[in-house]
DSSP file (Angstrom, degrees, kcal/mol; ACC not computed):
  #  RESIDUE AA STRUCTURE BP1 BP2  ACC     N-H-->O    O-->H-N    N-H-->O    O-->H-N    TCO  KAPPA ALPHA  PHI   PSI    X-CA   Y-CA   Z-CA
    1    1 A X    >>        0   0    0      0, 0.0     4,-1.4     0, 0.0     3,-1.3   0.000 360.0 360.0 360.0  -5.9    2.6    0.6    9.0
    2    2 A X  T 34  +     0   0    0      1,-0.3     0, 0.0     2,-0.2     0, 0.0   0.644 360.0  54.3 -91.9 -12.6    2.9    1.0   13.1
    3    3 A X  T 34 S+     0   0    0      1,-0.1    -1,-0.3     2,-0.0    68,-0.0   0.480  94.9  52.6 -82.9  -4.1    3.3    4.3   12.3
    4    4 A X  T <4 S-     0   0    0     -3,-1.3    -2,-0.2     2,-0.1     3,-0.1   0.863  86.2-159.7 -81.7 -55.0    0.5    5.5   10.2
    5    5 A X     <  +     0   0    0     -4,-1.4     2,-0.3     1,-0.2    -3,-0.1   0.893  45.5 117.9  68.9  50.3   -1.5    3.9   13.2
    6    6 A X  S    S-     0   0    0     -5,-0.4     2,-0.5     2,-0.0    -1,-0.2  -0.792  72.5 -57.3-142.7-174.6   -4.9    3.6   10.9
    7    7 A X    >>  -     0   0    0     -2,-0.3     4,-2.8     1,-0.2     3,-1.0  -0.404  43.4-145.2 -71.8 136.5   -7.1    1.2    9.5
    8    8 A X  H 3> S+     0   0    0     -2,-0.5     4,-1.1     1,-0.3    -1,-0.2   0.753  95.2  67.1  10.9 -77.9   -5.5   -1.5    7.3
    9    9 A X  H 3> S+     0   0    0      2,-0.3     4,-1.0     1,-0.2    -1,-0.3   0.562 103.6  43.7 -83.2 -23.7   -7.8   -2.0    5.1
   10   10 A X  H <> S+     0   0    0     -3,-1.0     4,-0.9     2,-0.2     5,-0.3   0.808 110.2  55.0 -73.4 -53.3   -7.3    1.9    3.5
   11   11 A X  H >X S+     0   0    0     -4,-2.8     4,-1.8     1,-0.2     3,-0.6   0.917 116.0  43.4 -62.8 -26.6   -3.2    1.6    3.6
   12   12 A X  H >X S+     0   0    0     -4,-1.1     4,-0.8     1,-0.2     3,-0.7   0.963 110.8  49.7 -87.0 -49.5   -4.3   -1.9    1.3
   13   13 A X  H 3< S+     0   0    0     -4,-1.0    -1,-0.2     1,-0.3    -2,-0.2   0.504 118.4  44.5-110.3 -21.3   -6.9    0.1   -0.7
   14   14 A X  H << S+     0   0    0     -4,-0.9     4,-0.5    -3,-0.6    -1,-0.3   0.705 115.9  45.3 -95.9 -38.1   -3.5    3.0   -1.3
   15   15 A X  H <X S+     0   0    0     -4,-1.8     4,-1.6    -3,-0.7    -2,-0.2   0.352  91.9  74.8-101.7   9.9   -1.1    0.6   -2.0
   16   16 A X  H  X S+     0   0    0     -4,-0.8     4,-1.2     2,-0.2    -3,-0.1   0.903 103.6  44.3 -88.8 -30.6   -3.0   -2.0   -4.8
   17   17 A X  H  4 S+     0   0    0      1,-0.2     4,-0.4     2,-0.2     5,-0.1   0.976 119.6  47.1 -75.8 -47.5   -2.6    1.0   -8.1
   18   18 A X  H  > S+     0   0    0     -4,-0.5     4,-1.9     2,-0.2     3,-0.2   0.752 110.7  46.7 -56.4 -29.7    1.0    1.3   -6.6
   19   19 A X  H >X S+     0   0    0     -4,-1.6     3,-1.6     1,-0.3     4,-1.5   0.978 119.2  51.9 -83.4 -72.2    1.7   -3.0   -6.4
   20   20 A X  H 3X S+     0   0    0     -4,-1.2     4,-0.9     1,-0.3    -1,-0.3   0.221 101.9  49.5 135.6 178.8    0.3   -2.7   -9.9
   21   21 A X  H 3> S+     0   0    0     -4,-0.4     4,-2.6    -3,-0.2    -1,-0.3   0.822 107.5  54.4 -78.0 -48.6    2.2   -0.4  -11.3
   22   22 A X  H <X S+     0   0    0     -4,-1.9     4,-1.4    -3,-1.6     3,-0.3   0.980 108.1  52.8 -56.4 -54.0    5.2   -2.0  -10.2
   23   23 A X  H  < S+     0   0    0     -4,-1.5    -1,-0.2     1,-0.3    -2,-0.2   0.888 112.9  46.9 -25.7 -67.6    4.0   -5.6  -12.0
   24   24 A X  H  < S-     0   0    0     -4,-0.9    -1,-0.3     1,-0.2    -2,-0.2   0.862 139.6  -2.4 -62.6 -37.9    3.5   -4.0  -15.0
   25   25 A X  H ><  +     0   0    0     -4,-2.6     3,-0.7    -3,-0.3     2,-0.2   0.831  67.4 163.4-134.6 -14.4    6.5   -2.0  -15.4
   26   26 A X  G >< S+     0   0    0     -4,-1.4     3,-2.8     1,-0.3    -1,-0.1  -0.096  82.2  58.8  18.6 -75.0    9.4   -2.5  -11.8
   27   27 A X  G 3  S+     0   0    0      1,-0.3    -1,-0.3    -2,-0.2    -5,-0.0   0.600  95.1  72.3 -74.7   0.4   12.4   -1.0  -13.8
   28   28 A X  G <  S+     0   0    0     -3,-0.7    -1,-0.3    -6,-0.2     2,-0.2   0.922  75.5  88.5 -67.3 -34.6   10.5    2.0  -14.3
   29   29 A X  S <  S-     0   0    0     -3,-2.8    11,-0.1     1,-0.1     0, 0.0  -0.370  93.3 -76.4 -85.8 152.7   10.5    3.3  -11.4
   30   30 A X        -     0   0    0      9,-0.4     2,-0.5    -2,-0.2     9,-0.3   0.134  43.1-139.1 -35.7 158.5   13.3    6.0   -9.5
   31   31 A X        -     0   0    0      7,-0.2     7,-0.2    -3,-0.1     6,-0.1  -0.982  24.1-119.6-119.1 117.2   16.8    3.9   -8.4
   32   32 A X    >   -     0   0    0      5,-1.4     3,-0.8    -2,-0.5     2,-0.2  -0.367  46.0 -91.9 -59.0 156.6   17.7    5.3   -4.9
   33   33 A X  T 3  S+     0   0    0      1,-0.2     3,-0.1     3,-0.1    -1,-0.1  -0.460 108.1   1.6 -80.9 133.7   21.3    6.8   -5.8
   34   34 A X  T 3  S+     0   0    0      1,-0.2    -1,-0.2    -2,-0.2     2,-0.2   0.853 116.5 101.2  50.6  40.3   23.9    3.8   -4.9
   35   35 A X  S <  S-     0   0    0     -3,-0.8    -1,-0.2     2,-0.2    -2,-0.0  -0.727  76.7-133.1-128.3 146.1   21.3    1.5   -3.9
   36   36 A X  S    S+     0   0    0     -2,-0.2    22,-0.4    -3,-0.1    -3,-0.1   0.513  82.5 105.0 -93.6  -6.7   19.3   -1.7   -5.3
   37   37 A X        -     0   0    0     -6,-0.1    -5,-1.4    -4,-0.1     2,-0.3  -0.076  51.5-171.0 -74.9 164.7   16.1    0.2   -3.9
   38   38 A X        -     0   0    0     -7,-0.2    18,-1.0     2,-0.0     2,-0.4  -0.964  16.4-134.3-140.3 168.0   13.7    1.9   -6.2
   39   39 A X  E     -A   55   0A   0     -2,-0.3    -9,-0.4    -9,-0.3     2,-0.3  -0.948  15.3-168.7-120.5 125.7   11.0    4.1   -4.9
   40   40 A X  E     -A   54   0A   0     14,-3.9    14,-0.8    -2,-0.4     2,-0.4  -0.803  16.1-142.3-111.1 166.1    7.2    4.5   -5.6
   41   41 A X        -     0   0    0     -2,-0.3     2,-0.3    12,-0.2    12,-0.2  -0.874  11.7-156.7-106.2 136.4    5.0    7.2   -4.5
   42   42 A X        -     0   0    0     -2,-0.4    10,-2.5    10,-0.3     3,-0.1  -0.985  28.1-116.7-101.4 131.7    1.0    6.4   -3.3
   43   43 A X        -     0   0    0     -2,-0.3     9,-0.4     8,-0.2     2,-0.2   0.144  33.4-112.4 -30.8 175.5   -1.3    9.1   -3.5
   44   44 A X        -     0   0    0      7,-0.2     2,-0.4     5,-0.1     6,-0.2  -0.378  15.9-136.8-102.9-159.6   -2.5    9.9   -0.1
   45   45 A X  B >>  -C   49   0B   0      4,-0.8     3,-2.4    -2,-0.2     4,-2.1  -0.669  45.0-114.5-153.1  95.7   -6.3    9.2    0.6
   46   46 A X  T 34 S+     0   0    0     -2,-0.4     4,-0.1     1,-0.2    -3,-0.0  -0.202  88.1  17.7 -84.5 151.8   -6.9   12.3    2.4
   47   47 A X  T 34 S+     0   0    0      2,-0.4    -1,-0.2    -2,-0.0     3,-0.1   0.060 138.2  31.5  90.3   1.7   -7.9   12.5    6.2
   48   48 A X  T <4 S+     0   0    0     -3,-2.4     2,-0.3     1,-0.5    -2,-0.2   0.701 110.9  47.9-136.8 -38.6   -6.6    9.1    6.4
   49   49 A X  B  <  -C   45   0B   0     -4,-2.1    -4,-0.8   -39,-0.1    -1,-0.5  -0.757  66.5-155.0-124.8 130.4   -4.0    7.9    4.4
   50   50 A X        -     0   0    0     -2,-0.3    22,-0.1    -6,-0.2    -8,-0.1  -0.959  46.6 -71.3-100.7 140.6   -0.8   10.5    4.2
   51   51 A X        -     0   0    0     -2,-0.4    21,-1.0    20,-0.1     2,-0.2   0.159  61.0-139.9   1.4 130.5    1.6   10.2    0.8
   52   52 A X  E     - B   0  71A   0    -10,-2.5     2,-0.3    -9,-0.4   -10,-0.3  -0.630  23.0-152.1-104.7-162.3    3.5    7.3    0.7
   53   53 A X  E     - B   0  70A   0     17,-1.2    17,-2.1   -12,-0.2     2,-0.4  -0.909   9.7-165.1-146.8 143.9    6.8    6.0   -0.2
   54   54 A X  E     -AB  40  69A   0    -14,-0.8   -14,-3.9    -2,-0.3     2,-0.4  -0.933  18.2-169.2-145.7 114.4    7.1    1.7   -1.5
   55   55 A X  E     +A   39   0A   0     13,-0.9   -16,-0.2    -2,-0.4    12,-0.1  -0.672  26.1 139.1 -95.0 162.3   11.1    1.1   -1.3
   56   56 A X        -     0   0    0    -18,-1.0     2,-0.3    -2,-0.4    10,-0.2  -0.498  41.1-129.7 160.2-169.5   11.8   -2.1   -2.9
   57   57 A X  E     -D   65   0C   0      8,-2.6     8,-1.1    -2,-0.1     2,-0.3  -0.610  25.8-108.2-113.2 163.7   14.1   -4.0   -5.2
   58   58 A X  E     -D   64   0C   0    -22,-0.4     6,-0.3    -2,-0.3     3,-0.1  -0.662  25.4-178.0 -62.6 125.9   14.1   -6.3   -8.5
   59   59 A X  E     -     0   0C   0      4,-7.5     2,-0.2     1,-0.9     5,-0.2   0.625  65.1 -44.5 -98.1  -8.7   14.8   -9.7   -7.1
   60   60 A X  E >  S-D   63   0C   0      3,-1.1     3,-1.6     0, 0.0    -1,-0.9  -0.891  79.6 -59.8 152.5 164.7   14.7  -11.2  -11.3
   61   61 A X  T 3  S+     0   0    0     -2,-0.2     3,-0.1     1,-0.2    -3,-0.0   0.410 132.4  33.7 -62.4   6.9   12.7  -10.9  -14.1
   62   62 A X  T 3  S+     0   0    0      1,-0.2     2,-0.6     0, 0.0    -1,-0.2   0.409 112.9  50.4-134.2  -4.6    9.8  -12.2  -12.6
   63   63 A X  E <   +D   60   0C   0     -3,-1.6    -4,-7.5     2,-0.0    -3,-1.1  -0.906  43.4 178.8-138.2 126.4    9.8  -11.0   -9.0
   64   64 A X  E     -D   58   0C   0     -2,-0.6     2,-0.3    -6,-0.3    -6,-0.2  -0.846  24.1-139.9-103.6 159.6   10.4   -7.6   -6.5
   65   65 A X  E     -D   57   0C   0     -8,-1.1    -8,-2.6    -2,-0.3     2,-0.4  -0.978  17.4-121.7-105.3 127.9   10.2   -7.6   -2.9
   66   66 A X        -     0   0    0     -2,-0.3   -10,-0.2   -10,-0.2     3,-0.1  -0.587  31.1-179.4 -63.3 124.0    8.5   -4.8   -1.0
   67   67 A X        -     0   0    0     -2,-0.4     2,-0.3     1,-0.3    -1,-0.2   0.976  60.1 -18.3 -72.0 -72.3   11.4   -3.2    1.7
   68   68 A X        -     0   0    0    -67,-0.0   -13,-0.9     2,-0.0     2,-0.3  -1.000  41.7-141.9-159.5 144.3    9.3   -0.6    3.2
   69   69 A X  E     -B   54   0A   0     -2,-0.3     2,-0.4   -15,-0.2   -15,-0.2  -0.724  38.0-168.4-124.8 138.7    6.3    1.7    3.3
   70   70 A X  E     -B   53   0A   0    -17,-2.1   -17,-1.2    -2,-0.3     2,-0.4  -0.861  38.3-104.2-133.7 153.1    7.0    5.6    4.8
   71   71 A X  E     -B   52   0A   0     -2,-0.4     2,-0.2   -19,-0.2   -19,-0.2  -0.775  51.9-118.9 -56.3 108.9    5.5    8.5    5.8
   72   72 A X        -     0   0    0    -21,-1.0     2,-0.3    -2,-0.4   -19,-0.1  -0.609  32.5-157.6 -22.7 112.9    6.2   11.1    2.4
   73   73 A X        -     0   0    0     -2,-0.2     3,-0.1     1,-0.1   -21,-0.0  -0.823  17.9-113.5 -88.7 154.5    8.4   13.9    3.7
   74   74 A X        -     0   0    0     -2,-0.3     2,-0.3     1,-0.1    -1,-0.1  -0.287  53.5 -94.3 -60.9 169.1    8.6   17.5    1.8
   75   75 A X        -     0   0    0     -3,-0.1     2,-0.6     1,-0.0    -1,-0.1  -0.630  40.3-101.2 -83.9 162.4   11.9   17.7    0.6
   76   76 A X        -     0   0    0     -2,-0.3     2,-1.1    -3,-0.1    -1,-0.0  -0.776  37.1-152.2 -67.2  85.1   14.4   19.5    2.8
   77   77 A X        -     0   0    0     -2,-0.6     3,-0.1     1,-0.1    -2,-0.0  -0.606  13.0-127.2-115.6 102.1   15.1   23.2    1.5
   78   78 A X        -     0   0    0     -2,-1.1    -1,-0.1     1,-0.1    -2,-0.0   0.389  16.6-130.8 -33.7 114.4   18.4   24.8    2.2
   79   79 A X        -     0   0    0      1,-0.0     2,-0.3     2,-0.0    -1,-0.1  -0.339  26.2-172.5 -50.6 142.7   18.7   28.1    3.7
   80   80 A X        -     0   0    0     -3,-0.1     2,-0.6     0, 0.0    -1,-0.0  -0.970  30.3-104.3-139.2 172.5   20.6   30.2    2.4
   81   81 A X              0   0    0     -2,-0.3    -2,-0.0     1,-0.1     0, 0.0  -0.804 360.0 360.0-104.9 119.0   22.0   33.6    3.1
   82   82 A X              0   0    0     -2,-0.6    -1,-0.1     0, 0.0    -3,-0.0   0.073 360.0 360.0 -63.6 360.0   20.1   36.3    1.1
């Protein structure tokens, strides 16, 4: 979060549909490739909040731990010669 550098109380108000989603369903969500992680996306809450990204893993049927909350980047798209 030291990197959003904004109020609190908006990244909590961005990440509560995302926490959840994960309750209801964890093993829905993407599996990073060769990984335990999975990833969830948060809308942004725009002018304050940018896209996020929610890493975290299954620990058991009853429990995930959140890894880490990101900045959303575009994807990356390779030049190529035309």
């Amino acid at each position: 979060m030291r990197e959003l550098q904004t109020d609190t109380r908006r990244v909590d108000e961005v990440l509560e549909p995302v926490e959840y989603a994960i309750a209801q369903d964890a093993e829905s969500f993407h599996q990073v490739q060769d990984t335990p992680l999975r990833i969830a996306v948060a809308d942004p809450f725009p002018g304050v909040i940018p896209r996020l990204w929610i890493y975290f893993t299954i620990d058991d049927e009853d429990y995930c731990t959140l890894r880490a909350v990101r900045r959303a980047t575009p994807p990356q798209v390779a030049e190529t010669d035309g």
